[in-house]
C-alpha positions in Angstrom: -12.6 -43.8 -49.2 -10.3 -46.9 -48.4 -6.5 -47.8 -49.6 -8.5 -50.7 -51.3 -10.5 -48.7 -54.1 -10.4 -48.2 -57.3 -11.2 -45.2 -58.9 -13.5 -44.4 -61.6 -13.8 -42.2 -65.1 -16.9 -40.9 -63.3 -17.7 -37.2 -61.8 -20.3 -38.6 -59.6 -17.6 -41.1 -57.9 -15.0 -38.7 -57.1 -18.4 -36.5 -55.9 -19.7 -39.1 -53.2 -16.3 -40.5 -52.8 -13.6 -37.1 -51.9 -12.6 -36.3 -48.4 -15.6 -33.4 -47.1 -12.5 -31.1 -46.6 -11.8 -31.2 -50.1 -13.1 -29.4 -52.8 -11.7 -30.8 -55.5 -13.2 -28.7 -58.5 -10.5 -29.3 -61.2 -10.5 -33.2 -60.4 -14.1 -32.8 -60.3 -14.3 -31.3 -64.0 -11.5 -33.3 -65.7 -13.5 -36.6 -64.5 -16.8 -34.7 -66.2 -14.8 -33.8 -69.4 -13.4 -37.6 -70.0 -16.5 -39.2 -69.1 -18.4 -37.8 -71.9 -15.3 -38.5 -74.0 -15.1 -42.2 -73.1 -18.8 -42.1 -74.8 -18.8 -39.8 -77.4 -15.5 -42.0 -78.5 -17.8 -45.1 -78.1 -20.8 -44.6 -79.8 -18.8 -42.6 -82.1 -16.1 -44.7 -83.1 -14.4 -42.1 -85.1 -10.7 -40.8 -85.2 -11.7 -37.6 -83.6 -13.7 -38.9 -81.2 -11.1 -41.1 -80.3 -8.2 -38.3 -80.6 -10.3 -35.9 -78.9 -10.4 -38.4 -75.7 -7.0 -39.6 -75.5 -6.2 -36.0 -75.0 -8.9 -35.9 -72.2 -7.3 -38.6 -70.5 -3.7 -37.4 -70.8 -5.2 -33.7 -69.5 -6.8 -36.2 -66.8 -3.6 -37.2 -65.6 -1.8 -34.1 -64.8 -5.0 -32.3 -63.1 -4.9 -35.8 -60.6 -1.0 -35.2 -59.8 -1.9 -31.4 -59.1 -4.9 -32.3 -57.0 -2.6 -34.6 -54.9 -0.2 -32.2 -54.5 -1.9 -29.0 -53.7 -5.4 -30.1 -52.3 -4.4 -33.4 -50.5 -2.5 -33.6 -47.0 -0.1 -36.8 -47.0 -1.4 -37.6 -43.6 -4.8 -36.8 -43.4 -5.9 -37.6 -46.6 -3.2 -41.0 -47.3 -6.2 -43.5 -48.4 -7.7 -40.7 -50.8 -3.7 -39.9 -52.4 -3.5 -43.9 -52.3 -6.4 -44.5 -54.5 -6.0 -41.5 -57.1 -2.5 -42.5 -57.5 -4.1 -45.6 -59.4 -5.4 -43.4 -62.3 -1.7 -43.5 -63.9 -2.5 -47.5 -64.8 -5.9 -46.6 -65.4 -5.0 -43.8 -68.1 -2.1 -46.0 -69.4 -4.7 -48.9 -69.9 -7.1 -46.6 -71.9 -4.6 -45.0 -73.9 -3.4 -48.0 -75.3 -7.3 -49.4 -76.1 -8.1 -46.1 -77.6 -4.7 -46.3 -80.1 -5.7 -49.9 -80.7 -9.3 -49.3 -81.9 -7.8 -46.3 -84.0 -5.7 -48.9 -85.6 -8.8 -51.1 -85.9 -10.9 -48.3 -87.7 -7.7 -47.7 -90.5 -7.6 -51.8 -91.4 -11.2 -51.4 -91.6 -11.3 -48.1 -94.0 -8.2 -49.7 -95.6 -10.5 -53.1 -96.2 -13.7 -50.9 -97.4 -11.5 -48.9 -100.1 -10.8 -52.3 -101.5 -13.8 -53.4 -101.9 -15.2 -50.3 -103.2 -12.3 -50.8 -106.5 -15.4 -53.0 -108.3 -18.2 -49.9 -107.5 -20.4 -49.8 -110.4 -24.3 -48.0 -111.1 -25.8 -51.5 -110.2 -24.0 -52.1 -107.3 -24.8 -48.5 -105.8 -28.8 -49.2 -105.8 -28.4 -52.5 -103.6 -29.4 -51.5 -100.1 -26.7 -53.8 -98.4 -24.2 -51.6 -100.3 -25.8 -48.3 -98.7 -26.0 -49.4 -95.3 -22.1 -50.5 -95.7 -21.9 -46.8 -96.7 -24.0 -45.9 -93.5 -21.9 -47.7 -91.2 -18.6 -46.2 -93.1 -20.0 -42.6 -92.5 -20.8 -43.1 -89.1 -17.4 -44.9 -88.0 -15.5 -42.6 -89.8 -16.8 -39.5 -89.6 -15.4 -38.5 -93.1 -17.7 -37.1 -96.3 -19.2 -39.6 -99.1 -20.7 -38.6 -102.1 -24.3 -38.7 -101.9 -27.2 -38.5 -104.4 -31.2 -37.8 -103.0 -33.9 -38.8 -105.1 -36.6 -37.0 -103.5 -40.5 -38.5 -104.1 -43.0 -35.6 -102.3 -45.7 -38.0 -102.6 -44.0 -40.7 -100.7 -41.2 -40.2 -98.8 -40.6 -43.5 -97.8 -39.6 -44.2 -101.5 -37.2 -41.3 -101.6 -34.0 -42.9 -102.8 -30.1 -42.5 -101.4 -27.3 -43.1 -103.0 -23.7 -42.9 -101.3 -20.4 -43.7 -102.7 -16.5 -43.1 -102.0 -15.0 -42.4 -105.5 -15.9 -40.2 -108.3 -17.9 -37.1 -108.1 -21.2 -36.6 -107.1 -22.1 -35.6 -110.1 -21.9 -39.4 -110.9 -24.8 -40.5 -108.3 -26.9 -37.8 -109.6 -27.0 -39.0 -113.0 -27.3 -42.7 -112.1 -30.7 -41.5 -110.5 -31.8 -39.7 -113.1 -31.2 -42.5 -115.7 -33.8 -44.3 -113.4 -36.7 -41.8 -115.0 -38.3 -41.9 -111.5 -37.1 -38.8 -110.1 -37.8 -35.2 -111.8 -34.2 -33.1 -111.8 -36.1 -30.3 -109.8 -35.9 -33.3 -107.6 -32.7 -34.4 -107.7 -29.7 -33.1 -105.8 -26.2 -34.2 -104.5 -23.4 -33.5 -102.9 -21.6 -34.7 -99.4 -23.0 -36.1 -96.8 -21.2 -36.5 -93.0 -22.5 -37.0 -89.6 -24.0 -34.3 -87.7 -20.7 -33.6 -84.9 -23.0 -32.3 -82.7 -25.9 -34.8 -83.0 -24.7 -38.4 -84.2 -28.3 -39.3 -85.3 -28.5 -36.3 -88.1 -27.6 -36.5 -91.5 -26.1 -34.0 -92.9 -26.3 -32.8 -96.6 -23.3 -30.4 -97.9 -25.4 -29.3 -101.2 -23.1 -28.5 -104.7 -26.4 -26.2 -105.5 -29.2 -24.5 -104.2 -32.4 -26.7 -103.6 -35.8 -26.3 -104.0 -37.9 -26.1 -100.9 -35.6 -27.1 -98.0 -38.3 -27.5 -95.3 -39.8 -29.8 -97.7 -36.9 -32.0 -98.4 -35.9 -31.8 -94.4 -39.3 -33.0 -93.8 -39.3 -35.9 -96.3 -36.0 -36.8 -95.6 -36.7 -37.1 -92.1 -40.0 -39.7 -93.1 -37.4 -41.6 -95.6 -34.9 -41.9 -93.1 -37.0 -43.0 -90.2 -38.6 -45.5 -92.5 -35.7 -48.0 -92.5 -33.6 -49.1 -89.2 -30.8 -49.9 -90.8 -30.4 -46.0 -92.3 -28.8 -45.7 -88.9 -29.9 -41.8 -89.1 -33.2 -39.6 -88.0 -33.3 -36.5 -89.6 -31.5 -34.9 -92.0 -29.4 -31.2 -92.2 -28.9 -28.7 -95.2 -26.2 -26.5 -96.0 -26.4 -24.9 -98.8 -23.9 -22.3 -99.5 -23.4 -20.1 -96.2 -27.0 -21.2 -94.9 -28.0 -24.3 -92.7 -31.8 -26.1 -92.4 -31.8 -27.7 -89.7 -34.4 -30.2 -89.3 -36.5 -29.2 -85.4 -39.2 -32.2 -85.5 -38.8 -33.5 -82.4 -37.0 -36.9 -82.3 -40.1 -39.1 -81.0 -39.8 -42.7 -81.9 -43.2 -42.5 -82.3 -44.4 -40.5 -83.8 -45.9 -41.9 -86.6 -44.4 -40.1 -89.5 -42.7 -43.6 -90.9 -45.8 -45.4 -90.3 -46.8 -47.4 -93.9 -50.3 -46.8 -95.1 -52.0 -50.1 -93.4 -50.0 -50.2 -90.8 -51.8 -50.0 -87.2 -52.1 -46.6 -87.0 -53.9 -46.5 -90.3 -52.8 -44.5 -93.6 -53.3 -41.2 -92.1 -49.4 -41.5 -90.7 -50.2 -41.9 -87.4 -53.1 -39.6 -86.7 -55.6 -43.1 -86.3 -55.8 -42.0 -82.7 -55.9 -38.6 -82.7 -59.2 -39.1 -85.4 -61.1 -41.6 -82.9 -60.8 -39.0 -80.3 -62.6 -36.3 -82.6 -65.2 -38.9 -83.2 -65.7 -39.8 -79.6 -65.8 -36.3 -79.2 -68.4 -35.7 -81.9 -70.3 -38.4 -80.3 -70.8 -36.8 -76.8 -72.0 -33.3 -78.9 -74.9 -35.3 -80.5 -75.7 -37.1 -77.4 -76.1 -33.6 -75.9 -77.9 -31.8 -78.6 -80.6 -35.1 -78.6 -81.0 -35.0 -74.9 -81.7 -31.6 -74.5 -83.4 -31.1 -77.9 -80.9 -28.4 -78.3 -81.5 -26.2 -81.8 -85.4 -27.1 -81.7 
């Protein structure tokens, strides 16, 4: 390591980089811990995920004076105490980023509350005002209303409603003036990001629903239908119990695929049907050539 360096939010640099005599673990850790902060805050872009990494950065700062002090010789290791003694700009410089797109995030929830004052029924079913909605969710990690149309036959034209003010109560009856959706069909509630996973959608239920594995598997088909939804798959909690959703997240897979699409109307299983054929094909070839069942 030379005077000249410049250190790094990374685990793996202070890994390849640290004096061999030096172990380093705590440094090695804190690096680890804001790393993932720096992305989870990122892809994110939430108040918590923000929060929650300014702290990792602050925590950052103190574990780099104790490594300096009580794993570091001043002589020895002068370049390594040289270079780690940058961090304090470093940490500063974040700091103030992080508070400045956390100011950024309130003008823009600030900005979207006013122009949710004109919300009506008609504006609710336009899809550019649900994926505002989407992006709201997902930058701020707060609850919306939601209302779920659910259509078994075709998932793709399942329909989501999502909305700031009022009740929920209000999105499910806006559906269910449509007369496309049954009310055994219906449901709302709140809906939030998954924490955990930032590509599952989470449904908070007011009531218990009918057939969760079906509505986790057609929610997962509307969802993956449209881009723009932003999410994958969707989570239930109803009451004290969670559905979670354990399709695995394959782009694909085929379950968004439109009827006509390349893979055909079967959803994806146009290749795994040729294969049967080809297969059925060699058995015939077999059973002629060797007169089999004579």
């Amino acid at each position: 390591m030379k005077s000249s360096d410049k250190p790094q939010f990374a685990k793996k640099w202070w890994m390849c980089e640290k004096p061999s005599d030096v172990k380093g673990a705590n440094l090695e850790k804190g690096l680890a811990v804001v790393e993932k902060a720096l992305a989870d805050a990122k892809s994110k872009r939430d108040v918590d995920s923000i929060d929650t990494c300014s702290a990792a950065l602050r925590d950052l700062g103190g574990i780099v004076d104790n490594t300096i002090k009580k794993e570091l010789d001043k002589k020895a290791h002068k370049d390594c105490i040289t270079v780690l003694e940058k961090f304090e700009g470093l940490i500063k410089t974040e700091l103030k980023r992080l508070e400045n797109d956390k100011v950024a995030l309130a003008a823009e929830d600030k900005k979207n509350e006013g122009d949710d004052d004109g919300e009506d029924e008609g504006k609710l079913f336009e899809p550019e005002y649900l994926y505002k909605m989407i992006k709201v969710l997902r930058s701020s990690g707060k609850e919306l209303n939601f209302g779920f149309g659910l259509n078994k036959e075709s998932p793709e034209a399942s329909r989501l409603l999502l909305s700031r003010k009022g009740k929920p109560e209000k999105l499910f009856r806006a559906l269910k003036q449509t007369g496309q959706f049954s009310a055994k069909l219906l449901m709302c509630g709140h809906a939030m990001p998954d924490p955990v996973n930032a590509k599952v959608l989470v449904f908070h239920l007011e009531e218990d629903a009918n057939e969760p594995p079906q509505i986790l598997k057609a929610g997962r088909r509307f969802l993956r239908n449209d881009k723009n939804l932003r999410f994958r798959k969707l989570k239930l909690v109803i009451g004290g119990t969670t559905y979670d959703d354990t399709d695995p997240d394959v782009d694909d897979d085929g379950v968004a695929a439109p009827a006509g699409s390349a893979n055909g109307s079967a959803g994806g299983r146009g290749p795994k049907l040729a294969e049967l054929s080809a297969i059925e094909k060699d058995l015939k070839d077999l059973v002629a050539k060797y007169q089999l069942f004579a």
